[in-house]
NUBAVO-848109 format. One record per residue (C-alpha): residue in one letter; residue number from 1; z, x, y. Coordinates in Angstrom, 1 decimal. Layout:
BEGIN
node res = A; n = NUM; c3 = Z; c1 = X; c2 = Y
...
//
This chain:
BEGIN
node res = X; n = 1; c3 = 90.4; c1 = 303.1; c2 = 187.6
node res = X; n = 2; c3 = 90.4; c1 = 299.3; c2 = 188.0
node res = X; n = 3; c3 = 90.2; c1 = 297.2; c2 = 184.6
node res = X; n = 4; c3 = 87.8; c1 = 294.3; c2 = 184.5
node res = X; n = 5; c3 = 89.9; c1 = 290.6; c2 = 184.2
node res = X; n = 6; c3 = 89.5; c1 = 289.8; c2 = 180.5
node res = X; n = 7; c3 = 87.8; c1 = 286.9; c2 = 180.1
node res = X; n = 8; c3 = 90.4; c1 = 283.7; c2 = 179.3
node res = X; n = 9; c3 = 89.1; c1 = 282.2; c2 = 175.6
node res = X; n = 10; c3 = 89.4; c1 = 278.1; c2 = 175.7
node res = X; n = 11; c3 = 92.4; c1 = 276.9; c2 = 173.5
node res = X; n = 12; c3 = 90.9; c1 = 275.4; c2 = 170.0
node res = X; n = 13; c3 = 92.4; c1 = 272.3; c2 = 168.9
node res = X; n = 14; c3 = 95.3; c1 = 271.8; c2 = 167.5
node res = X; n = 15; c3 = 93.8; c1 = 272.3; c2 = 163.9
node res = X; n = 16; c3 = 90.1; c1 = 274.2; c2 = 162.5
node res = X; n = 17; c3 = 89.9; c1 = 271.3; c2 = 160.2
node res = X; n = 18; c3 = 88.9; c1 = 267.7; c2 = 160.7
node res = X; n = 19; c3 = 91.0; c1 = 265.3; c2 = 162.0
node res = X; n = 20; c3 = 92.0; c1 = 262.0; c2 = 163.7
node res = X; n = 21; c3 = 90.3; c1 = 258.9; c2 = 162.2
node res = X; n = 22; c3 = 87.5; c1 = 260.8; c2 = 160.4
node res = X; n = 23; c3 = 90.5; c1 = 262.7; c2 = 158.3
node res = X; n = 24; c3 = 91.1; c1 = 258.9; c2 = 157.2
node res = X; n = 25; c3 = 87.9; c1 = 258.2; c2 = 156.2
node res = X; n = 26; c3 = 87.9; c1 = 261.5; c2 = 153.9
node res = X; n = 27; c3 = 91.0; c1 = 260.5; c2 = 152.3
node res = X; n = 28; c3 = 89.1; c1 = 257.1; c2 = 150.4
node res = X; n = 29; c3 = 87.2; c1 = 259.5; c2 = 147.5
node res = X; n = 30; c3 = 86.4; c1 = 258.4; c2 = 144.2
node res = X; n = 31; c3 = 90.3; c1 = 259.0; c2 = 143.4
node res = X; n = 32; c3 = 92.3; c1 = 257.5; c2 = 146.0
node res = X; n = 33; c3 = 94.5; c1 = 255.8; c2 = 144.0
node res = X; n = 34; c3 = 96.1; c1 = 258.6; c2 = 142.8
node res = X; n = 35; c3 = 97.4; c1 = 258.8; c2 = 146.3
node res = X; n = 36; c3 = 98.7; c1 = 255.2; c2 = 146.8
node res = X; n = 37; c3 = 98.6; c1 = 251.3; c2 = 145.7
node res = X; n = 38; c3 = 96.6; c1 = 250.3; c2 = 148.3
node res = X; n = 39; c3 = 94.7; c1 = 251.5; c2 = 151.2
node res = X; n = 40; c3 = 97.7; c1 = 251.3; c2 = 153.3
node res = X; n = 41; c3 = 99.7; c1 = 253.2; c2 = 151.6
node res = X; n = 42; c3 = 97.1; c1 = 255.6; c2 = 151.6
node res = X; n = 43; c3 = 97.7; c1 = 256.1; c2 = 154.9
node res = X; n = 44; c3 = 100.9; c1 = 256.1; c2 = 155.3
node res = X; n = 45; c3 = 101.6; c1 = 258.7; c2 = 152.7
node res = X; n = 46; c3 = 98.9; c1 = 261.0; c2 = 154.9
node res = X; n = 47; c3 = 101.0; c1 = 260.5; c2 = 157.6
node res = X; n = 48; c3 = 104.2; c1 = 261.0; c2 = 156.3
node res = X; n = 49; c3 = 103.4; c1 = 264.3; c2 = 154.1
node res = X; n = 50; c3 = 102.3; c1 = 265.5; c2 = 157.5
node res = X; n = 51; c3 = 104.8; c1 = 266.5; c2 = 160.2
node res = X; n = 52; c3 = 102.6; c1 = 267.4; c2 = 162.5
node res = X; n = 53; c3 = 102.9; c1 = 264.6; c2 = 165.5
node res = X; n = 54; c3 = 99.4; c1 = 265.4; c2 = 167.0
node res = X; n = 55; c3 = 97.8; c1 = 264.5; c2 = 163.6
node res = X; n = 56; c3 = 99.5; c1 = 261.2; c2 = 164.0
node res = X; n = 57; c3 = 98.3; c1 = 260.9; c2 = 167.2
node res = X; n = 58; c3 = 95.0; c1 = 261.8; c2 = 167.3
node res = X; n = 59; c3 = 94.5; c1 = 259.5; c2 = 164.1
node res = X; n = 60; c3 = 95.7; c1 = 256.7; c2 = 166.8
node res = X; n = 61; c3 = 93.8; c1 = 257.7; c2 = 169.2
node res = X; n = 62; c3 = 90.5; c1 = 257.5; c2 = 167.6
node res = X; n = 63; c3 = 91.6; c1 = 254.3; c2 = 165.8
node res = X; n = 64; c3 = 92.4; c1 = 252.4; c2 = 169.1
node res = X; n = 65; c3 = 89.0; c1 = 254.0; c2 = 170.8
node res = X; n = 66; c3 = 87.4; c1 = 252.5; c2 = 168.1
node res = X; n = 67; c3 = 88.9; c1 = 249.0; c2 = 168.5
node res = X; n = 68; c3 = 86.2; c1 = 249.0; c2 = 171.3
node res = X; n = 69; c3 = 83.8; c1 = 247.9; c2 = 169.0
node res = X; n = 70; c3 = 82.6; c1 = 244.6; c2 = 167.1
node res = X; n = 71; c3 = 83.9; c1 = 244.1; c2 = 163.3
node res = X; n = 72; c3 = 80.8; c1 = 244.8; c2 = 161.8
node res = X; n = 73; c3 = 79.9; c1 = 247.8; c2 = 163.5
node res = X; n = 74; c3 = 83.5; c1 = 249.0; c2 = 162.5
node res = X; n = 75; c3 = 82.8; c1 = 248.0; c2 = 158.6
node res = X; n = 76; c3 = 79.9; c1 = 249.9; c2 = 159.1
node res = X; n = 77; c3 = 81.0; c1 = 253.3; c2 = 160.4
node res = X; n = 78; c3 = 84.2; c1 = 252.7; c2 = 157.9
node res = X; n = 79; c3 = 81.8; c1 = 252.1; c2 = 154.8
node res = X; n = 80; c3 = 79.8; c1 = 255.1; c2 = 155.4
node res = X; n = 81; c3 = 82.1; c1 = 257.9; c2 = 156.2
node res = X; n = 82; c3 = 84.3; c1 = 256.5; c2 = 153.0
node res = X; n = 83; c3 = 82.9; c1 = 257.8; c2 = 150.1
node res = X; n = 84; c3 = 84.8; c1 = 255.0; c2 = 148.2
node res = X; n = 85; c3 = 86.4; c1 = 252.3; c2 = 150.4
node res = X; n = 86; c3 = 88.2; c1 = 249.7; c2 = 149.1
node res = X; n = 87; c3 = 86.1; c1 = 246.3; c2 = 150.0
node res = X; n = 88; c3 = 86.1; c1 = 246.1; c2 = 153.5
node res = X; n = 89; c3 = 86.8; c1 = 242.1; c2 = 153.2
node res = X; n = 90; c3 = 90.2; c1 = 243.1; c2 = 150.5
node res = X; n = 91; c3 = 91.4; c1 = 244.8; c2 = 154.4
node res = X; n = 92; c3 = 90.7; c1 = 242.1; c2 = 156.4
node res = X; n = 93; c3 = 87.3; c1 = 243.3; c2 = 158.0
node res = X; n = 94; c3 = 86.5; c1 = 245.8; c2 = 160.1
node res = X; n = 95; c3 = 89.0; c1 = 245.2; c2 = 163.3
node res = X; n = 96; c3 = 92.2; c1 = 244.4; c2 = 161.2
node res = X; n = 97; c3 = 91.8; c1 = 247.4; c2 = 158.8
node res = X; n = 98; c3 = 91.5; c1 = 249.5; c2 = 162.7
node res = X; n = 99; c3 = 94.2; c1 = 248.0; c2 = 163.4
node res = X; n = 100; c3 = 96.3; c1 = 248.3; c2 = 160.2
node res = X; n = 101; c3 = 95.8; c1 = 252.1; c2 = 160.3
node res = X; n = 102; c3 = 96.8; c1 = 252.0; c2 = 164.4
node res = X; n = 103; c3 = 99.9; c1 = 249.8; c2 = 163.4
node res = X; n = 104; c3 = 101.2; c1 = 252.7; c2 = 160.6
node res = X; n = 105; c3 = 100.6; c1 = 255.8; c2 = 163.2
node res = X; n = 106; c3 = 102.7; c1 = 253.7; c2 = 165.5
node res = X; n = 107; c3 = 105.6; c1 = 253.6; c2 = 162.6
node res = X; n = 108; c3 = 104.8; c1 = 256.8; c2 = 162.0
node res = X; n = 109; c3 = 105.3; c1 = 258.1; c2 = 165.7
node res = X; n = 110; c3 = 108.0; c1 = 255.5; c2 = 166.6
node res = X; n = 111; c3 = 111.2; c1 = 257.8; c2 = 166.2
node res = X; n = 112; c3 = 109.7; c1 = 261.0; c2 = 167.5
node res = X; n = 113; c3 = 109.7; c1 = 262.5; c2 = 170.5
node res = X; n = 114; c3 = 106.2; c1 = 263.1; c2 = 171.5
node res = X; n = 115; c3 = 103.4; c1 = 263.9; c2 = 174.3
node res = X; n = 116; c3 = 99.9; c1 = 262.3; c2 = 174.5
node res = X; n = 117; c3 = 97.5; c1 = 264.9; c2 = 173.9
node res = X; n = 118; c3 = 96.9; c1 = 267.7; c2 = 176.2
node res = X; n = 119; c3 = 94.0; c1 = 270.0; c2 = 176.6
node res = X; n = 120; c3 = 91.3; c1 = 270.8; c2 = 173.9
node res = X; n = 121; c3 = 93.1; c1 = 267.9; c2 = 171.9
node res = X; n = 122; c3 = 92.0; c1 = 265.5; c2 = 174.6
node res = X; n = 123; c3 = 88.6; c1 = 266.4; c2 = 175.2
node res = X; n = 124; c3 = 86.1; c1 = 263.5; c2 = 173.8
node res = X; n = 125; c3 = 82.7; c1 = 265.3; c2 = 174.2
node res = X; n = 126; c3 = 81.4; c1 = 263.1; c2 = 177.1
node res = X; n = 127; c3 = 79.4; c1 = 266.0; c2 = 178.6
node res = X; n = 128; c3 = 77.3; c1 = 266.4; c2 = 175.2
node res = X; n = 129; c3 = 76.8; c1 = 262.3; c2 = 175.0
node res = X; n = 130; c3 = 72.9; c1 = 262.8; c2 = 175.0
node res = X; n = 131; c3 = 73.1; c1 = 265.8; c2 = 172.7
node res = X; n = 132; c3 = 75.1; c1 = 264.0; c2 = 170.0
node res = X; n = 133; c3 = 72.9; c1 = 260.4; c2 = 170.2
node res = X; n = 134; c3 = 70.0; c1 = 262.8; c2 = 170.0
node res = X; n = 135; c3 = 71.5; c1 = 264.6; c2 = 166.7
node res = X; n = 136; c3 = 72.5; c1 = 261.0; c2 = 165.5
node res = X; n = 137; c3 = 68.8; c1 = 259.9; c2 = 165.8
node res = X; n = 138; c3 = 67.2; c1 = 262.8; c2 = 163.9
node res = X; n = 139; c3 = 69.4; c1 = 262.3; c2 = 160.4
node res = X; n = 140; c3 = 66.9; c1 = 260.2; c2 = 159.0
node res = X; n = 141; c3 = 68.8; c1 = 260.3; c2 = 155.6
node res = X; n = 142; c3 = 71.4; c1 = 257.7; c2 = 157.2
node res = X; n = 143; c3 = 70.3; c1 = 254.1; c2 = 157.2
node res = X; n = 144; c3 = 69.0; c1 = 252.5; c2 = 160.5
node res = X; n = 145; c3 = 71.9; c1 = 250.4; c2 = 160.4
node res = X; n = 146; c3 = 74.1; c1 = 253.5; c2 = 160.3
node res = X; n = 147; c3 = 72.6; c1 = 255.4; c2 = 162.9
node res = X; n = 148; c3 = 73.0; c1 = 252.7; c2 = 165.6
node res = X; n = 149; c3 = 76.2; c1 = 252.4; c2 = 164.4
node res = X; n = 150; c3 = 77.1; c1 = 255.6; c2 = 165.3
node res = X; n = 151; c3 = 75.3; c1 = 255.7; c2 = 168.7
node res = X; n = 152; c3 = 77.2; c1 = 252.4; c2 = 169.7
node res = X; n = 153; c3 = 79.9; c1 = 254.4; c2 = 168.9
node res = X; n = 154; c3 = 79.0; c1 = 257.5; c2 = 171.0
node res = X; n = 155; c3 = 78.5; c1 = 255.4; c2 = 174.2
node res = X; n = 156; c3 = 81.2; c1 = 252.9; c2 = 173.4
node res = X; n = 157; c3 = 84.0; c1 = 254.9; c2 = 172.2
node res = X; n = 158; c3 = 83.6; c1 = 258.7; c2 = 172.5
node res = X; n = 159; c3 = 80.7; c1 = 261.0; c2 = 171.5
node res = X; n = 160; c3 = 83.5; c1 = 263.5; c2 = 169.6
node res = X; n = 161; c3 = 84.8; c1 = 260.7; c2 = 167.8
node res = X; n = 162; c3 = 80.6; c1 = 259.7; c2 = 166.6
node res = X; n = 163; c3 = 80.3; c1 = 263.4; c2 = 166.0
node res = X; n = 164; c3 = 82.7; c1 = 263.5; c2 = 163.2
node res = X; n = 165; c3 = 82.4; c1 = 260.1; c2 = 162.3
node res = X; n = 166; c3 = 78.6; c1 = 261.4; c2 = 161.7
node res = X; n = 167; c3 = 79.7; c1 = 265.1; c2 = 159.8
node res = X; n = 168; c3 = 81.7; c1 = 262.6; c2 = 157.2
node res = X; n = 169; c3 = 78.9; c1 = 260.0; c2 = 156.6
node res = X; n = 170; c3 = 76.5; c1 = 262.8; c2 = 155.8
node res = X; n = 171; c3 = 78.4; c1 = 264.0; c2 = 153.3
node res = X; n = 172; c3 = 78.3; c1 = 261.2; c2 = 151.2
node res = X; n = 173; c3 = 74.6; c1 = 260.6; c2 = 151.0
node res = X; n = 174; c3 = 73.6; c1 = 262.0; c2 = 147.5
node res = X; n = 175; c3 = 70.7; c1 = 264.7; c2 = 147.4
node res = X; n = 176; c3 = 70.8; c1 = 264.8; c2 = 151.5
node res = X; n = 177; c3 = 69.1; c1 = 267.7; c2 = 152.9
node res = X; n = 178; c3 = 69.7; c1 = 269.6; c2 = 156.7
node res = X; n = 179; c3 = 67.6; c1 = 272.0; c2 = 158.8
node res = X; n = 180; c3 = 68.3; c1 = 275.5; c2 = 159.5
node res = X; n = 181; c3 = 67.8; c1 = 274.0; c2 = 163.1
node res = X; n = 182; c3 = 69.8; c1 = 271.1; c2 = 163.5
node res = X; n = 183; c3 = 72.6; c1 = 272.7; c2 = 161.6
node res = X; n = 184; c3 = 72.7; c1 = 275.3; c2 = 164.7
node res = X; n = 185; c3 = 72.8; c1 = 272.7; c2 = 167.3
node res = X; n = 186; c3 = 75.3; c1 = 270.7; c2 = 165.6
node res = X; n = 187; c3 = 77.6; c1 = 273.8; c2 = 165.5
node res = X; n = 188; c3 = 76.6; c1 = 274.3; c2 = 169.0
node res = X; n = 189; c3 = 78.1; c1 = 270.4; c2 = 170.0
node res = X; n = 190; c3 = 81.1; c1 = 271.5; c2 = 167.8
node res = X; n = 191; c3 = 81.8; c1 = 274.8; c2 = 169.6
node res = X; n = 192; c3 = 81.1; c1 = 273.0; c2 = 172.8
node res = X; n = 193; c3 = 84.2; c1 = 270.3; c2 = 172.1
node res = X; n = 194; c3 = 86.6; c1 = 272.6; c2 = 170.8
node res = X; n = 195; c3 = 86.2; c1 = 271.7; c2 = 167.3
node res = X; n = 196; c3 = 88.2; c1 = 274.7; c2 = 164.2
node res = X; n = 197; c3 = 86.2; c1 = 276.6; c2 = 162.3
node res = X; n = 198; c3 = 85.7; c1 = 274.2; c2 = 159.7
node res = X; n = 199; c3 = 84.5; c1 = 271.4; c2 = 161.3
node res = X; n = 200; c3 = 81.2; c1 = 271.4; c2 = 161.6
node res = X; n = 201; c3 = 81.4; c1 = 273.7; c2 = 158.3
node res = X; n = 202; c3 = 82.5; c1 = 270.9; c2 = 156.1
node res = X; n = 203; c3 = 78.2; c1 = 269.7; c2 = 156.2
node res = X; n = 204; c3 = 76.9; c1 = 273.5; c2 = 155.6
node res = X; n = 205; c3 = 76.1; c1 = 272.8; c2 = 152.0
node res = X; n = 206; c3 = 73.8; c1 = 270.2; c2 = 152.9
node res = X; n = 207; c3 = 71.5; c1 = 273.0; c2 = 155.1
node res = X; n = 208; c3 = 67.8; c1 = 273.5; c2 = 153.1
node res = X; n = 209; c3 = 67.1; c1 = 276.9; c2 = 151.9
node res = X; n = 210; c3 = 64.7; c1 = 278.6; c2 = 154.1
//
């Protein structure tokens, strides 16, 4: 009796948390000096207390990506996914503080022998562009200002890197509020690039009672 060929599951990412630049964002809460000086050292300690080398490099990753876009928009995207950011003017504006924080994964990475990442770690959602602008466009919660923020960085950068950039920022926006609906098809986007099990997770406590 001949057995079927199982069906081959698609490798997750390297972690079922968040990561790369949006991991950065998270780490600026009401407390973050408890974890450093200064914004800098911030990030550095999160890199250091971390010896995983693909968390280093997709945090460089995203940074650089996002070196594609104007200062402001940057100070934008940074302000809103930060649920307490030092001022962005204290970092030098929006392209120097992307830059900064692609200077100290470069420290970080410079004596270790490492690979560029490979497979589900590399994907940047560019089949599910439209569905993530569309998603962007519909969280009417987020400024107008924030929500073409995010699509400039969807088309300009990568639509993962907006996607996450977009689960941060809506969890700082106080008494914020989710369909049933859009929850599913953001989980549907996440399952679609790969994301952990707690990606897309992290916003589930923003989903209205039905």
């Amino acid at each position: 009796m001949s057995r079927r060929p199982r069906r081959r599951r698609r490798d997750p990412r390297y972690t079922p948390f968040d990561f790369g630049v949006s991991t950065v964002m998270g780490l600026f809460h009401q407390d973050w000096t408890h974890d450093g000086d200064t914004a800098p050292d911030v990030v550095a300690r999160y890199l250091d207390i971390n010896p995983e080398h693909r968390l280093a490099l997709a945090v460089r990753r995203d940074a650089r990506i996002l070196r594609r876009l104007p200062s402001p928009t940057l100070e934008v995207l940074w302000e809103a996914a930060a649920e307490r950011l030092p001022p962005i003017d204290r970092l030098g504006g929006g392209s120097e503080w992307t830059r900064t924080v692609v200077d100290l994964c470069d420290a970080r990475l410079a004596k270790a022998t490492v690979r560029e990442l490979r497979g589900a770690d590399a994907e940047d959602g560019s089949a599910c562009l439209d569905a993530v602008v569309t998603e962007i466009e519909q969280i009417t919660f987020l400024t107008t200002e924030v929500r073409s923020a995010l699509t400039d960085c969807a088309r300009h950068c990568t639509p993962d890197l907006a996607l996450r950039i977009l689960l941060r920022a809506m969890t700082n926006v106080p008494q914020a509020s989710l369909p049933a609906a859009q929850y599913t098809r953001l989980e549907a986007i996440g399952s679609a690039m790969r994301y952990g099990e707690y990606v897309v997770d992290n916003i589930s406590f923003l989903v209205e009672d039905s």
